[in-house]
Each structure stands twice: as C-alpha cells, then as structure tokens.
N, C-alpha and C positions, 0 to 999 in steps of 0.2 A: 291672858291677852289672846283674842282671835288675831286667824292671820286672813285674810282675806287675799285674792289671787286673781286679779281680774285680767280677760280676754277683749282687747278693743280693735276697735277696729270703727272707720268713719268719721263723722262732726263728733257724733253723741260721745261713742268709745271716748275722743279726746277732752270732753268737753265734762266727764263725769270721772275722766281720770285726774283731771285738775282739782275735780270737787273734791274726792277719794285722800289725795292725798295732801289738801289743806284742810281736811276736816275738823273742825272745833275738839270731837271726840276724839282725836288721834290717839289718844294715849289709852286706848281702849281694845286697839286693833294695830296690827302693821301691813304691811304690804312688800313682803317676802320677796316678790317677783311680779314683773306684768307680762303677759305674753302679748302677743299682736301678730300680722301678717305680712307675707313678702310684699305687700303695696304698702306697707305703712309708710307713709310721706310721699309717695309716689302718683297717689290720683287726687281727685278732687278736696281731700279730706288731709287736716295735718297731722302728720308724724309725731308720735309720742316721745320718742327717742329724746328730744332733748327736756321731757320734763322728767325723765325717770332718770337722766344725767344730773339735774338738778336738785333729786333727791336721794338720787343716791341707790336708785332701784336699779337690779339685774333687768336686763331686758332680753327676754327670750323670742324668737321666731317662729312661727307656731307652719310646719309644715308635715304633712305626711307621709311616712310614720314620725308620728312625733316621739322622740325619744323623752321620756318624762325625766327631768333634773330633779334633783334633790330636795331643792327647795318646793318646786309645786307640792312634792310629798307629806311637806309638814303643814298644808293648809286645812283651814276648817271649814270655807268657801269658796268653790268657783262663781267667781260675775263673769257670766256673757253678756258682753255690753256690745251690742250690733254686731256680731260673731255668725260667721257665714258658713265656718265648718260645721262638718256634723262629727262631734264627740265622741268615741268609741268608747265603749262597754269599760272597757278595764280603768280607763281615765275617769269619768262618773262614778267610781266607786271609790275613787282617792279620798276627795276633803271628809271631813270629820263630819261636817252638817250637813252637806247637799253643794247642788249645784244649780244656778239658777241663772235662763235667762231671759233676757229682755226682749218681748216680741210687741212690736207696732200692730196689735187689733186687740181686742175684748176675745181672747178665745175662750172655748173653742172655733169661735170663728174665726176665717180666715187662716191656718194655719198655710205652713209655705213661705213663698218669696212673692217678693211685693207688695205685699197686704196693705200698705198705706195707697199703693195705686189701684188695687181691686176693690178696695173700700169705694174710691170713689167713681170706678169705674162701674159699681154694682149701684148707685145713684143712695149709697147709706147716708143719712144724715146725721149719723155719729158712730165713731172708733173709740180709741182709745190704746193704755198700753197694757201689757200683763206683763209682769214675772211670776214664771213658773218654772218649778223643779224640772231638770232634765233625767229622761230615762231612755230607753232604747228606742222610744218612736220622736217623731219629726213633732214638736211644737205641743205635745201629749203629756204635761206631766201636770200633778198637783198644781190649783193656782195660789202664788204666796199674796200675790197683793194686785191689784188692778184698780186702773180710773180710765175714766169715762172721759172724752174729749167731744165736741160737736166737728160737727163739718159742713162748712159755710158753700153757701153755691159759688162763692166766688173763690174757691180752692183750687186750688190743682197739687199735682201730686209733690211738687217742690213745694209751695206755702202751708200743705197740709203735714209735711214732715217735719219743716222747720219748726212747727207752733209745738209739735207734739216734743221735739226736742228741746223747747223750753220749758214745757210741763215736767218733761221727765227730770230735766235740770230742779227746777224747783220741787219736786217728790223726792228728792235723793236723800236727806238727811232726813226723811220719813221710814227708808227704808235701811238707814244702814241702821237707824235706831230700832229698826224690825230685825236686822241679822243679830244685833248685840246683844236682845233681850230672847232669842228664840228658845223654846224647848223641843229638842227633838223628839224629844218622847210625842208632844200633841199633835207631829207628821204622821203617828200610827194609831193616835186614836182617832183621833176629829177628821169624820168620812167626808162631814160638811165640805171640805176642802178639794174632795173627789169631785171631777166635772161628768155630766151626765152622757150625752151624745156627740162623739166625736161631731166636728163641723171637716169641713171639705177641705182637700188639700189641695193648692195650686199651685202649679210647677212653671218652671223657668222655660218649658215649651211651651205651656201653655198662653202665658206671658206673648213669649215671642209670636206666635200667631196672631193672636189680639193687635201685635201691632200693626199690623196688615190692615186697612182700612180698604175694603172691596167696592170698589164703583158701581157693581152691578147690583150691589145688596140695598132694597130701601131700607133706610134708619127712620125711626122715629126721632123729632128733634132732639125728646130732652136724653134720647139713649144714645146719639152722637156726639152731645154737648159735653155727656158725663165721662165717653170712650176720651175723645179728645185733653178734656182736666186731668184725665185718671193717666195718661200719658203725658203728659206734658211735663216736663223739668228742669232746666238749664235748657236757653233755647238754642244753643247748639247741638243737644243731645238728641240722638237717632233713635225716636223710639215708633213715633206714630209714621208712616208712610203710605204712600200709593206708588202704582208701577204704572208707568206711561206703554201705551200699548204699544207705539208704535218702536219706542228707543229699548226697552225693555229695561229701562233703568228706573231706580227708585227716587222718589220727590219726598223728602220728609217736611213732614206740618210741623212748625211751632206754633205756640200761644201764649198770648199773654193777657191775662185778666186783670180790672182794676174795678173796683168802686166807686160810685159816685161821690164825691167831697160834696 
C-alpha cells in the first residue's frame, strides 16, 4: 500500500483533500499525515483541520525549519496541492517516488507566483494546470501530467481560478490512478518527459508593480482591458490601483465582468 502525504493549502488544497480522502481507491493508498500552513482556516480559503479530525489524520504545520515527523518519512509521495513554500533539498529526497506539485500554467511557461493572473494579464487565450516533479529549482522539474484549459475574455483572474479548480477537481482520480500505477524506473529512462527551454520566472515583485496602474503611461485598449482581468479578484481585494497626485494616496479599481444572457 502507497502512503501518499499531501501539502494544502487554499480552495483547491481543501477541496482535493476531501477528494483524497474519500477516494473510491482508498484501500490502495493511506494518508499517513497532511501538512498545511499557519493560515490554514485563517484567510479566504477553509481549514482542513476538521476533515483530517474526521478521519482521523495527524495534522502537521508546515513552518520553517520544518522539523520532519516520523510519519512524513514513511511516504512514497509528496502532493503540493497549492503550496507556496519552497521545499528544501533534504525534504525532496524523503518519499520513495517523487514529489509533485500542482502549478496553475502549462509549463514551462509561466513559472512563479500568479501565473493564473499573468496568464491573463499577457492576453493568452489559454492555460492550463501541470504537475510536475519537484527538484532544487522553482516550478523546473519533469512534467507528470498536464491539461489544457481555454481562457474566455470574459475572465478575470478569480473566474479563471475557480474554473481551473474544477478541472483540477475533476482530473484527480486521473491522477491518483497515475500515482498508484507509476514506475519509477520510466522517470530515468523516458527523456520525453524532460521539458526543453525553461519559460520565465515571475516574482511576487514583479506582481507587485504591475499593480501600479500609471496615468501618464498610454495603454492600448485591449492591454489595459487584460492588465485590469488579470488583476481583478474579490472586489475588495487591493490589487489594481492608481495614486492621486495631489492626496498621495492610493484609489484601488475593482471589476466585474458578465456576459450577455
């Protein structure tokens, strides 16, 4: 029996650890331990805590350094399920098969943080998710499985999450029937699975300037149209703004799109 080990964290984290642990194949796999974050239950997304109470699962806190428990040691897979840490070298070499996580683009592209907002703030007309083995670089390792998702002009960067959160949802028993039958031996031979040209990395500064909307800069329509989607997400949230010259305080934009009925 595989032990599977999974890292959540967000909707998705909770929303695939329900899947995880009603799985039709349960008696195939257990689930040793889940780890998660100091915000787990605390922001927008809910706490796992009480379904791993419900099943009876250890629940660990995943801070650094993380002191590794006994249990993570006897796994065969790490799942980073929307996991924001970055992994340390000696922890990647624990499970028995690999370690794999969940990134929101078709990499290589888009590697980094946001990728569902740079997706659409780059005006792509389609994403998608990867899992792929983790090694010592950011978003860089073998890809295990990936699909293809479209991206509607009527998107922004909350409606283009959520949808990919239902795809991922409905792929899951694609993939855990991908962990149970795996050979690790054809991770050293099948190079096919080696990706070619790193794609770009985007950083959480880089993020944060974008959000800056400059008054004196002309935009082309549809590249303001896409900046605005590509920022937009809960319309309380502080992403897109402008600075009034005279108050020197900031004015945040929300948005909200709809389709014609």
């Amino acid at each position: 029996m595989q032990r599977i080990v999974p890292f959540v964290d967000h909707e998705i984290g909770y929303r695939l650890l329900q899947k995880l642990v009603t799985h039709s194949d349960a008696s195939r796999f257990e689930i040793p331990v889940v780890v998660t974050t100091r915000e787990n239950g605390k922001a927008w997304w809910p706490g796992v805590r009480e379904i791993c109470m419900k099943a009876n699962i250890p629940l660990l806190v995943y801070e650094a350094p993380f002191s590794v428990d006994r249990l993570i040691r006897q796994a065969d897979w790490f799942l980073l399920l929307s996991w924001k840490h970055i992994i340390p070298i000696d922890l990647i070499s624990l499970p028995k098969q690999g370690v794999l996580n969940l990134h929101y683009s078709l990499l290589p592209s888009y590697r980094g943080v946001y990728p569902v907002n740079w997706a659409i703030i780059n005006g792509e007309r389609r994403t998608g998710f990867t899992y792929h083995f983790v090694n010592e670089e950011i978003d860089d390792g073998e890809i295990f499985m990936q699909v293809e998702v479209p991206v509607h002009l009527s998107d922004t960067a909350r409606t283009l999450q959520s949808r990919l959160d239902d795809i991922v949802c409905h792929h899951f028993d694609e993939l855990i029937e991908r962990l149970l039958t795996y050979d690790l031996g054809s991770r050293l031979r099948d190079t096919q699975k080696k990706k070619g040209a790193r794609g770009d990395y985007y950083s959480r500064e880089k993020f944060e300037k974008t959000c800056l909307i400059d008054l004196n800069k002309s935009y082309q329509g549809v590249e303001f149209f896409n900046l605005l989607r590509g920022l937009a997400f809960f319309e309380d949230s502080k992403n897109a703004y402008v600075i009034d010259d005279e108050s020197g305080q900031k004015i945040y934009i929300s948005l909200n799109l709809r389709e014609e009925k």
